[in-house]
Biopython code that builds the backbone (N, CA, C, O; Angstrom):
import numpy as np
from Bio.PDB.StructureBuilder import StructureBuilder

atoms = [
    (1, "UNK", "N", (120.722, 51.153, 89.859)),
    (1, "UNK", "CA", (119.537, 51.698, 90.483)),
    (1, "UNK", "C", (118.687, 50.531, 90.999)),
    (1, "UNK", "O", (117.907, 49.807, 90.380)),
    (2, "UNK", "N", (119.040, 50.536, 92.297)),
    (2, "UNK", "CA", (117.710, 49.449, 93.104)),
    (2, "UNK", "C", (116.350, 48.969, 92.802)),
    (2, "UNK", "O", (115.735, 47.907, 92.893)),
    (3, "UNK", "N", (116.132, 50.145, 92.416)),
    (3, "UNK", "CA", (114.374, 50.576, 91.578)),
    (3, "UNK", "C", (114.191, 49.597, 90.314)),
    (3, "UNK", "O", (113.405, 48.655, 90.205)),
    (4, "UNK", "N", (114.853, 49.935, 89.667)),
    (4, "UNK", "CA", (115.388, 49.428, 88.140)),
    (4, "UNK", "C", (115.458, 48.012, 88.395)),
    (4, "UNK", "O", (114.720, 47.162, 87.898)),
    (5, "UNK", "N", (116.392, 47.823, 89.199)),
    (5, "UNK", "CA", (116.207, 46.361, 89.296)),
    (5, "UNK", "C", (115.087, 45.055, 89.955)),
    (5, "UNK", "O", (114.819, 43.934, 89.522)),
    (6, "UNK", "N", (114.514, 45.988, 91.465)),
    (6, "UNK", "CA", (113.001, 45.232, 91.243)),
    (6, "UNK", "C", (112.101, 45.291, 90.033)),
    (6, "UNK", "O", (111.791, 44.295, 89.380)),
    (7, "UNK", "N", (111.805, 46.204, 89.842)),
    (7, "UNK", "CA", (110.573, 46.456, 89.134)),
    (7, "UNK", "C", (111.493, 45.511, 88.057)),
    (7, "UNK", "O", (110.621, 44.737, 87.662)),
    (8, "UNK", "N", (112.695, 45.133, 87.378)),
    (8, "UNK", "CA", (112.529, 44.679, 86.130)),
    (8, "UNK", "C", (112.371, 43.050, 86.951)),
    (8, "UNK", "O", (111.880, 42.358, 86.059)),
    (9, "UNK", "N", (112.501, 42.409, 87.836)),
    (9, "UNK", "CA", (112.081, 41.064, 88.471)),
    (9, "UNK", "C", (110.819, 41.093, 88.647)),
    (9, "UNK", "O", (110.223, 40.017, 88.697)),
    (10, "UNK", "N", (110.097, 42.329, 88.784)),
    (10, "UNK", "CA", (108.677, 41.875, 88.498)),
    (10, "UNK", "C", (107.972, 41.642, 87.373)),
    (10, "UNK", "O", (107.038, 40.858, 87.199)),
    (11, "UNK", "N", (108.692, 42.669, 86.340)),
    (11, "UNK", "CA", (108.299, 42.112, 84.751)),
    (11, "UNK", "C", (109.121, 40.785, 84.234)),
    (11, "UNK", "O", (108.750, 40.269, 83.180)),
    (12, "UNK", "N", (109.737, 40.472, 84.634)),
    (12, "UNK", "CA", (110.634, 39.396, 84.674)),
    (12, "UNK", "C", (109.185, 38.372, 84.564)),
    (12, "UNK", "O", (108.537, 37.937, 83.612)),
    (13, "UNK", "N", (109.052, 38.236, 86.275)),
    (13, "UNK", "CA", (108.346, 37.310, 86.723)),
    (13, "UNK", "C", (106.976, 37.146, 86.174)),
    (13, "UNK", "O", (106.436, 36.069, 85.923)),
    (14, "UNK", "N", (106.393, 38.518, 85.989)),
    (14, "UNK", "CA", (105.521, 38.604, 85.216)),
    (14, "UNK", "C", (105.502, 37.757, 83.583)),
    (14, "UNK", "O", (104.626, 36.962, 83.243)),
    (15, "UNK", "N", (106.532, 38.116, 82.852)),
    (15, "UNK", "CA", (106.091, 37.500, 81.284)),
    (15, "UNK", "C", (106.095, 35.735, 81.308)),
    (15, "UNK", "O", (105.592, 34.907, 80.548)),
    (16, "UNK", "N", (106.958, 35.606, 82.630)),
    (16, "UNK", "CA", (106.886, 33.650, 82.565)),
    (16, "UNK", "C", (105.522, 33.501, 83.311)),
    (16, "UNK", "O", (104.996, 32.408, 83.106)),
    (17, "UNK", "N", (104.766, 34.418, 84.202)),
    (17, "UNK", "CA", (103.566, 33.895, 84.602)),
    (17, "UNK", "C", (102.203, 34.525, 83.337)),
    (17, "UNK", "O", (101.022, 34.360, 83.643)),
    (18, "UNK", "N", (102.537, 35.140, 82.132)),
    (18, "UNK", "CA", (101.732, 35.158, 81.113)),
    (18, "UNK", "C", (101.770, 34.373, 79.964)),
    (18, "UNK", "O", (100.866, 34.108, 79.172)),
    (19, "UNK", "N", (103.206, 33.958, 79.983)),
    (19, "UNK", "CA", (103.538, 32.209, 79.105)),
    (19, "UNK", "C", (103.416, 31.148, 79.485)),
    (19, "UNK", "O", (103.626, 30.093, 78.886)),
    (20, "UNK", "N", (102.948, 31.382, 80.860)),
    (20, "UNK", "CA", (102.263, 29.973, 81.773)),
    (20, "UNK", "C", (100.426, 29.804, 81.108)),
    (20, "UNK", "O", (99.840, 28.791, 80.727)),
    (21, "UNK", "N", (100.031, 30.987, 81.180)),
    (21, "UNK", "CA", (98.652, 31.195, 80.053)),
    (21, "UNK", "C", (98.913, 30.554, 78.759)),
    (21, "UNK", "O", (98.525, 29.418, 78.486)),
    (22, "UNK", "N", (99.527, 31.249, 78.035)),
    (22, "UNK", "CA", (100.144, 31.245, 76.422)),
    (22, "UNK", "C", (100.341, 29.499, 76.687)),
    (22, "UNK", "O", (99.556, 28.874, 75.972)),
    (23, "UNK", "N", (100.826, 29.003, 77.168)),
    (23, "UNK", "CA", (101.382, 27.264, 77.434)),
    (23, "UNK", "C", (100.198, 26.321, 77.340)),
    (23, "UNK", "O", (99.936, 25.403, 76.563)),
    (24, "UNK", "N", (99.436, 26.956, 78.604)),
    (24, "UNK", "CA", (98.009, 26.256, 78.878)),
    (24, "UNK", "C", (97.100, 25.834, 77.654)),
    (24, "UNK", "O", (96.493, 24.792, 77.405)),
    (25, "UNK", "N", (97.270, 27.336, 76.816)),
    (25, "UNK", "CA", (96.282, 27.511, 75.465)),
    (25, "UNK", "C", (96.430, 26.881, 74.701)),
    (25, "UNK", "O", (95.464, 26.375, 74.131)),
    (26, "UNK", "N", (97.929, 26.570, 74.267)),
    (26, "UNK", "CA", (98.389, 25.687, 73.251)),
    (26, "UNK", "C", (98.240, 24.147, 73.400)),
    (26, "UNK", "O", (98.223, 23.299, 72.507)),
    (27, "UNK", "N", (98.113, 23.961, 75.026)),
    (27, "UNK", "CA", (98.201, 22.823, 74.987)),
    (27, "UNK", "C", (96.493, 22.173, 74.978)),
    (27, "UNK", "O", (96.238, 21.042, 74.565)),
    (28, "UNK", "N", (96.075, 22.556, 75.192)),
    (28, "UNK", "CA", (94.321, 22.297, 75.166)),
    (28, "UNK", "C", (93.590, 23.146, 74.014)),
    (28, "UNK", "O", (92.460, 22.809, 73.661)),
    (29, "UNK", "N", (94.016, 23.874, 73.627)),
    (29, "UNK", "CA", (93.280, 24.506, 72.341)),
    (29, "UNK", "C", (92.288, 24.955, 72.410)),
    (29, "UNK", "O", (91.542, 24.881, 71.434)),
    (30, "UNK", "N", (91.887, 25.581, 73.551)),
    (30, "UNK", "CA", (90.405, 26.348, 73.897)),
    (30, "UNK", "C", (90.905, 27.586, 75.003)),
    (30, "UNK", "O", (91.790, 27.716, 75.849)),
    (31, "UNK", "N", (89.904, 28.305, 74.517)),
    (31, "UNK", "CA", (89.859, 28.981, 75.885)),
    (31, "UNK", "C", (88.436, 29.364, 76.463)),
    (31, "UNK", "O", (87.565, 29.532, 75.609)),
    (32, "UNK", "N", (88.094, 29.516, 77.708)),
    (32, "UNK", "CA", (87.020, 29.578, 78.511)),
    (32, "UNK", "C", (87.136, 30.619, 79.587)),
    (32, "UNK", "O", (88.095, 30.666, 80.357)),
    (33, "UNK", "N", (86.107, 31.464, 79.608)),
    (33, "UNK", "CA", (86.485, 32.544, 80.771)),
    (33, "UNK", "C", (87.511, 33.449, 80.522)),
    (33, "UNK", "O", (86.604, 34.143, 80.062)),
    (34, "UNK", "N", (87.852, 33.679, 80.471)),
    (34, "UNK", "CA", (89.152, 34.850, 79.582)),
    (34, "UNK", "C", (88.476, 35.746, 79.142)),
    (34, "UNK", "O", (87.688, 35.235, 78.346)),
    (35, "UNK", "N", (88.237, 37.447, 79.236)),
    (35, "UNK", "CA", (88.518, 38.595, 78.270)),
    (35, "UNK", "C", (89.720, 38.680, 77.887)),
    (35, "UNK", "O", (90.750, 38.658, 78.562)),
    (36, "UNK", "N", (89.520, 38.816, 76.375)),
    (36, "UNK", "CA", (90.550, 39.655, 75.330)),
    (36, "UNK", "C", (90.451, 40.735, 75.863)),
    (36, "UNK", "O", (91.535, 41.064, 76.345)),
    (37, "UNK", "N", (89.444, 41.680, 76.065)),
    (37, "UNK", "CA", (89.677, 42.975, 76.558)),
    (37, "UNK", "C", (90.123, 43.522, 77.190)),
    (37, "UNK", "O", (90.289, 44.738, 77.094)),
    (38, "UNK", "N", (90.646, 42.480, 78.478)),
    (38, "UNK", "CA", (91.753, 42.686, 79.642)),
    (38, "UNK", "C", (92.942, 42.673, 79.201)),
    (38, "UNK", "O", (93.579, 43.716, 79.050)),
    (39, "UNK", "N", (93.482, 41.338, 78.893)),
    (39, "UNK", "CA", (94.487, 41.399, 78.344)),
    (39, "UNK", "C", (95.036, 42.128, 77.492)),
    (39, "UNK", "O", (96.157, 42.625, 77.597)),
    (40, "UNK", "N", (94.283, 42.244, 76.585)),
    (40, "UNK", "CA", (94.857, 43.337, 75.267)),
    (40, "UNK", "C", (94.910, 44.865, 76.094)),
    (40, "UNK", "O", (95.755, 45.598, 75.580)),
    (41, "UNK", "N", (94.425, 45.287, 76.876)),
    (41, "UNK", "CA", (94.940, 46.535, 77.721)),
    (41, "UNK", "C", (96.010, 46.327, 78.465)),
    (41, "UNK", "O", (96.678, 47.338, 78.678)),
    (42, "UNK", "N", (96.563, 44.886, 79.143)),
    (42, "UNK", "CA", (97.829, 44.946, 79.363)),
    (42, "UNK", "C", (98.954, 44.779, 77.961)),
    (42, "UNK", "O", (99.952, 45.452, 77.702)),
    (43, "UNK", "N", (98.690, 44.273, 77.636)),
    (43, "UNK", "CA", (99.291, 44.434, 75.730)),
    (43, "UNK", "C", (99.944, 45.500, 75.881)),
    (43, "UNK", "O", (101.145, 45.729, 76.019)),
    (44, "UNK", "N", (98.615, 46.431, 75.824)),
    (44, "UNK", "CA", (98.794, 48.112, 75.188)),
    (44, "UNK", "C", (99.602, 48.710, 76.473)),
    (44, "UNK", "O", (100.472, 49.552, 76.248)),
    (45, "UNK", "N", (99.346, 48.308, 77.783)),
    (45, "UNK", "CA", (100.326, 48.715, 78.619)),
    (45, "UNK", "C", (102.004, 48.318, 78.767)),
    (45, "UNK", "O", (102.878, 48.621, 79.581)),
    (46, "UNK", "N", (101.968, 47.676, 77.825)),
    (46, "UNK", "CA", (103.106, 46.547, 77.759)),
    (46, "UNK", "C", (104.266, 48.056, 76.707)),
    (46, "UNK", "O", (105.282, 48.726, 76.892)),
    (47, "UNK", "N", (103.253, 47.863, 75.713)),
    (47, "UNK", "CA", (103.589, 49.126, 74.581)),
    (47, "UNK", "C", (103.804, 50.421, 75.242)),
    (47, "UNK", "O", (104.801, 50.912, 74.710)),
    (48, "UNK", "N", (103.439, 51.047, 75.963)),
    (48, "UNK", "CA", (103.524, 52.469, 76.570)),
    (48, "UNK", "C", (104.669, 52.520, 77.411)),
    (48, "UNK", "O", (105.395, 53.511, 77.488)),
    (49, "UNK", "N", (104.958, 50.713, 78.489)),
    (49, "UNK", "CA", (105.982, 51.044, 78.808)),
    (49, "UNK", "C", (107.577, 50.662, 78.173)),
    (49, "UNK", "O", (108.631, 50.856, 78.778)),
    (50, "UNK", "N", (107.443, 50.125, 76.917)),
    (50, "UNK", "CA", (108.596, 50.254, 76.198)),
    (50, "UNK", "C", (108.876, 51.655, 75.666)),
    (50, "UNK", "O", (109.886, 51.833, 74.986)),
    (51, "UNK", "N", (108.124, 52.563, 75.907)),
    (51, "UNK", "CA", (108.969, 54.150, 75.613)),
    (51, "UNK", "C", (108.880, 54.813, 76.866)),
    (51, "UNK", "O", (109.289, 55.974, 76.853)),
    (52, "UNK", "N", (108.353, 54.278, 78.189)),
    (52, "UNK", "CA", (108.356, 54.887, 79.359)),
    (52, "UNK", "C", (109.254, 54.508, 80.096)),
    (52, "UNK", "O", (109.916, 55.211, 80.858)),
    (53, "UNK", "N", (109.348, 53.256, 79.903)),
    (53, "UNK", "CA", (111.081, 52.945, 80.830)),
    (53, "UNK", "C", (112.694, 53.207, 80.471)),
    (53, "UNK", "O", (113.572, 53.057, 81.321)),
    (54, "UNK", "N", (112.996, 53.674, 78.916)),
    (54, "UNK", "CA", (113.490, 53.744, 78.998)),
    (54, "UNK", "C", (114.434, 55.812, 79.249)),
    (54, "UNK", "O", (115.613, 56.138, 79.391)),
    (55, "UNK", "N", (112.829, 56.837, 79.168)),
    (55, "UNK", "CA", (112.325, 57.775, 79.636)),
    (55, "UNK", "C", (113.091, 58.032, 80.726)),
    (55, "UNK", "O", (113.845, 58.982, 80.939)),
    (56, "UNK", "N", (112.720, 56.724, 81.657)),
    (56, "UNK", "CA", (113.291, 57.047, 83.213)),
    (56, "UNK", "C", (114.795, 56.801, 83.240)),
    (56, "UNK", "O", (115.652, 57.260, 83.995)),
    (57, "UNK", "N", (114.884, 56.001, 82.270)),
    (57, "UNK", "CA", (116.631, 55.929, 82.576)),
    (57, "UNK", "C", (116.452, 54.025, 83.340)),
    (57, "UNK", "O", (117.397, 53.616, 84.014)),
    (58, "UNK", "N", (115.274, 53.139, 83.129)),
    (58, "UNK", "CA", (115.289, 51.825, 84.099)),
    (58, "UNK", "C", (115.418, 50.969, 82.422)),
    (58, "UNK", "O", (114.403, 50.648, 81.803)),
    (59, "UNK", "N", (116.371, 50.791, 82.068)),
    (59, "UNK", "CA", (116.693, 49.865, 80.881)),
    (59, "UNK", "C", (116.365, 48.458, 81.189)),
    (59, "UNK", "O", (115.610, 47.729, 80.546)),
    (60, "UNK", "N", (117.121, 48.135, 82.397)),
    (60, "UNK", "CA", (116.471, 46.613, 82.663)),
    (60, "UNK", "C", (115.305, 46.713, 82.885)),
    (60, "UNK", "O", (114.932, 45.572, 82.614)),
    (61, "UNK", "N", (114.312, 47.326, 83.227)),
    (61, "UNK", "CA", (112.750, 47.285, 83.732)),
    (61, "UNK", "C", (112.403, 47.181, 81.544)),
    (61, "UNK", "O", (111.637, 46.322, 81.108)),
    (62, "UNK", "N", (112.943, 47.935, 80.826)),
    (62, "UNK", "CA", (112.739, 47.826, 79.576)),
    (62, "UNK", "C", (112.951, 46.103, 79.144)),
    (62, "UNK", "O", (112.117, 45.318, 78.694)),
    (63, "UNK", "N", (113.774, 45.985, 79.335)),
    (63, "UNK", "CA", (114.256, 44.958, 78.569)),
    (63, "UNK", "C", (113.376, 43.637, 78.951)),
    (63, "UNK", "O", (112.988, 42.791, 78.145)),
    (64, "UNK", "N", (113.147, 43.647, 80.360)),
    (64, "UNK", "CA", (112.228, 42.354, 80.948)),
    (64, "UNK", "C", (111.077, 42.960, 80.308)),
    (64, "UNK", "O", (110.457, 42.127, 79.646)),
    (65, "UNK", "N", (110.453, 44.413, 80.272)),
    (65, "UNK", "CA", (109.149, 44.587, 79.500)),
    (65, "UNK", "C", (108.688, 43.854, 78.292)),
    (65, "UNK", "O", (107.686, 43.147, 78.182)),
    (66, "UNK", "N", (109.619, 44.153, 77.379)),
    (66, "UNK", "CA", (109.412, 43.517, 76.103)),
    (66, "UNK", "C", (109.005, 41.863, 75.968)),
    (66, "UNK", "O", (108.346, 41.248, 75.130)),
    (67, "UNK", "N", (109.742, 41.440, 77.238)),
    (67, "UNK", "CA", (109.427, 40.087, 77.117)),
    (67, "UNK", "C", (107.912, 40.143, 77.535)),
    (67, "UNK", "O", (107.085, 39.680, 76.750)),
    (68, "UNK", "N", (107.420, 40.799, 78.977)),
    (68, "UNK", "CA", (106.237, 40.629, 79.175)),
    (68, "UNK", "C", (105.084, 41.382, 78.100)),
    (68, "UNK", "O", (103.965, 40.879, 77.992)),
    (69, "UNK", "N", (105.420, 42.491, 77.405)),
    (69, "UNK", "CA", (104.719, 43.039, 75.921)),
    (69, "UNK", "C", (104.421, 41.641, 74.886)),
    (69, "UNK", "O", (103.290, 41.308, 74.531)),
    (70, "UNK", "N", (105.771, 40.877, 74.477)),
    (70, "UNK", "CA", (105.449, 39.754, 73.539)),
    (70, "UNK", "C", (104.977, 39.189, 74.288)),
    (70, "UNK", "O", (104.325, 40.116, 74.769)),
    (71, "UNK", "N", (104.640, 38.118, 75.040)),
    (71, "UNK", "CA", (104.104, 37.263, 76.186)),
    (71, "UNK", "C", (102.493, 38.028, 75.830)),
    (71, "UNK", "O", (101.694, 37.204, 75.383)),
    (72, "UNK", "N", (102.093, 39.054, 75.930)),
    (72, "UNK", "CA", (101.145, 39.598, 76.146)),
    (72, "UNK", "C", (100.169, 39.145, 74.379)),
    (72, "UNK", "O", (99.199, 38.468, 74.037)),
    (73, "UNK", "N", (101.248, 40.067, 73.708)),
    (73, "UNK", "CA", (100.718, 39.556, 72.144)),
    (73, "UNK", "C", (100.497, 38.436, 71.975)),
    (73, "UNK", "O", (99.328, 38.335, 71.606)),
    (74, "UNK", "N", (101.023, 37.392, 72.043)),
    (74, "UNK", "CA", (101.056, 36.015, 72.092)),
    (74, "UNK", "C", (99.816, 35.344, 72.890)),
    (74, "UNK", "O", (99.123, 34.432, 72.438)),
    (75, "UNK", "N", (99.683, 35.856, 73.951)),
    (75, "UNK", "CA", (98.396, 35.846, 74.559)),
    (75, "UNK", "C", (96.949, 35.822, 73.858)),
    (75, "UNK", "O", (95.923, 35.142, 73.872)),
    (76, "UNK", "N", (97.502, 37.025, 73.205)),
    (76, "UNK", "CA", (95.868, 38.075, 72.312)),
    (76, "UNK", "C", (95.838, 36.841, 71.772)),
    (76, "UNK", "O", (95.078, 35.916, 72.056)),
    (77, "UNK", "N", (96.764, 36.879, 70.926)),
    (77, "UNK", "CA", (96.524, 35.708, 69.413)),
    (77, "UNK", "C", (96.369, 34.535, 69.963)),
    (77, "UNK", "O", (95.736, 33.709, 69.305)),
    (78, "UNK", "N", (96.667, 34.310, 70.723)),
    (78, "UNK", "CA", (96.112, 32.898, 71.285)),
    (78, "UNK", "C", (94.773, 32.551, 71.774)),
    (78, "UNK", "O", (94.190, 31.467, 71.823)),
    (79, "UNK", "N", (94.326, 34.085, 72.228)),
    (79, "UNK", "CA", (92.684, 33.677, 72.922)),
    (79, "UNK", "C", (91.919, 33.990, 71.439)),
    (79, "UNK", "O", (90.810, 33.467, 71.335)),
    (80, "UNK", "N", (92.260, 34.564, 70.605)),
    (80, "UNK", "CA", (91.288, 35.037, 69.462)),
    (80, "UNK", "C", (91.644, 33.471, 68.179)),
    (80, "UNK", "O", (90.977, 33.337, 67.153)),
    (81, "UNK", "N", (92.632, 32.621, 68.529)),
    (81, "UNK", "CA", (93.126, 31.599, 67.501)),
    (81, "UNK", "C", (91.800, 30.473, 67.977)),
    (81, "UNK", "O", (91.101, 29.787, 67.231)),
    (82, "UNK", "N", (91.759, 30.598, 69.706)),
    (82, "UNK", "CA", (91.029, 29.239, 70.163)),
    (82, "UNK", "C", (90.050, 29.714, 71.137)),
    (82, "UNK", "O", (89.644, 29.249, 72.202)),
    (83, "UNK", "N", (89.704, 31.089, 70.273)),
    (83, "UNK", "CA", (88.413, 31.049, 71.377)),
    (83, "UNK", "C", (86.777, 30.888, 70.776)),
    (83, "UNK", "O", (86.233, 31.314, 69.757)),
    (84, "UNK", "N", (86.270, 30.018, 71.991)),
    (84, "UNK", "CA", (85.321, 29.186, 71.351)),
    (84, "UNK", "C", (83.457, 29.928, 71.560)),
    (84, "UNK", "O", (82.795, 29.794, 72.589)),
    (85, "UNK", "N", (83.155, 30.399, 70.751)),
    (85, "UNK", "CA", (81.803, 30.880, 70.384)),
    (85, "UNK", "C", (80.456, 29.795, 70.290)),
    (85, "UNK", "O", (79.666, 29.754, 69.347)),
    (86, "UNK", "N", (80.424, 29.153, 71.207)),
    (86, "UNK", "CA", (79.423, 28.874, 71.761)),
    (86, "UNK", "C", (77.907, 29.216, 71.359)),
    (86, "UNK", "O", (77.578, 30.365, 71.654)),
    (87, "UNK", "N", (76.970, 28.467, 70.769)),
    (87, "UNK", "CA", (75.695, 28.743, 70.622)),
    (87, "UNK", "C", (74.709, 29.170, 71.820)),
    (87, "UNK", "O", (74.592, 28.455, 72.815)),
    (88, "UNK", "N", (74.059, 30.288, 71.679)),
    (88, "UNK", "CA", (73.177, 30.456, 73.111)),
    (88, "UNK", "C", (71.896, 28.977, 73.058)),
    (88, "UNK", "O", (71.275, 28.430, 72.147)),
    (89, "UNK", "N", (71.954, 28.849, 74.075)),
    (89, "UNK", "CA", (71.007, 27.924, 74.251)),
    (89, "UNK", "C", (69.848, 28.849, 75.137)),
    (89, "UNK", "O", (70.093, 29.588, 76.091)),
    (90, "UNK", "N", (68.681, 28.603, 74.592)),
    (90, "UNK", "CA", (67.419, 29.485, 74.997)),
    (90, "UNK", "C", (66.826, 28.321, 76.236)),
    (90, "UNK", "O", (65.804, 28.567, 76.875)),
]
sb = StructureBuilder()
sb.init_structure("model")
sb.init_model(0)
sb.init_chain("A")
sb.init_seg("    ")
for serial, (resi, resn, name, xyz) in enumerate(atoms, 1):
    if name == "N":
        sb.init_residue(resn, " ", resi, " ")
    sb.init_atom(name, np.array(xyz, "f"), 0.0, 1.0, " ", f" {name:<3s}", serial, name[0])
structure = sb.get_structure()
């Protein structure tokens, strides 16, 4: 299925451009500008479509998911490991 197979090159492409994040974090140990709240809704979208793809019958669109789902987790825990809380300055 044609379908099946873009869409899983876009989650493909997708989880190495969210471990390009995950990379950044580790390597500087901060983060700045970033919502958790974004991300963690792609997380949770990450989760919905590991029982929705394989629903449709697009297994490879599954299988690249999971990578971009962990990529995603890995993410969370990474902005909540090094994210930096800042004193307000008045």
């Amino acid at each position: 299925m044609i379908s099946d197979l873009i869409n899983c090159g876009f989650e493909a492409f997708a989880s190495l451009a969210v471990y390009n994040h995950c990379r950044v974090i580790m390597r500087d140990k901060k983060v700045a500008g970033t919502s958790i709240l974004s991300t963690a809704f792609f997380m949770a979208w990450g989760f919905w479509n590991m029982y929705y793809y394989p629903a449709l019958g697009q297994n490879l669109s599954f299988f690249a998911g999971i990578g971009v789902c962990a990529m995603n987790c890995l993410y969370v825990y990474l902005l909540c490991k090094y994210r930096v809380d800042k004193p307000k300055v008045d």
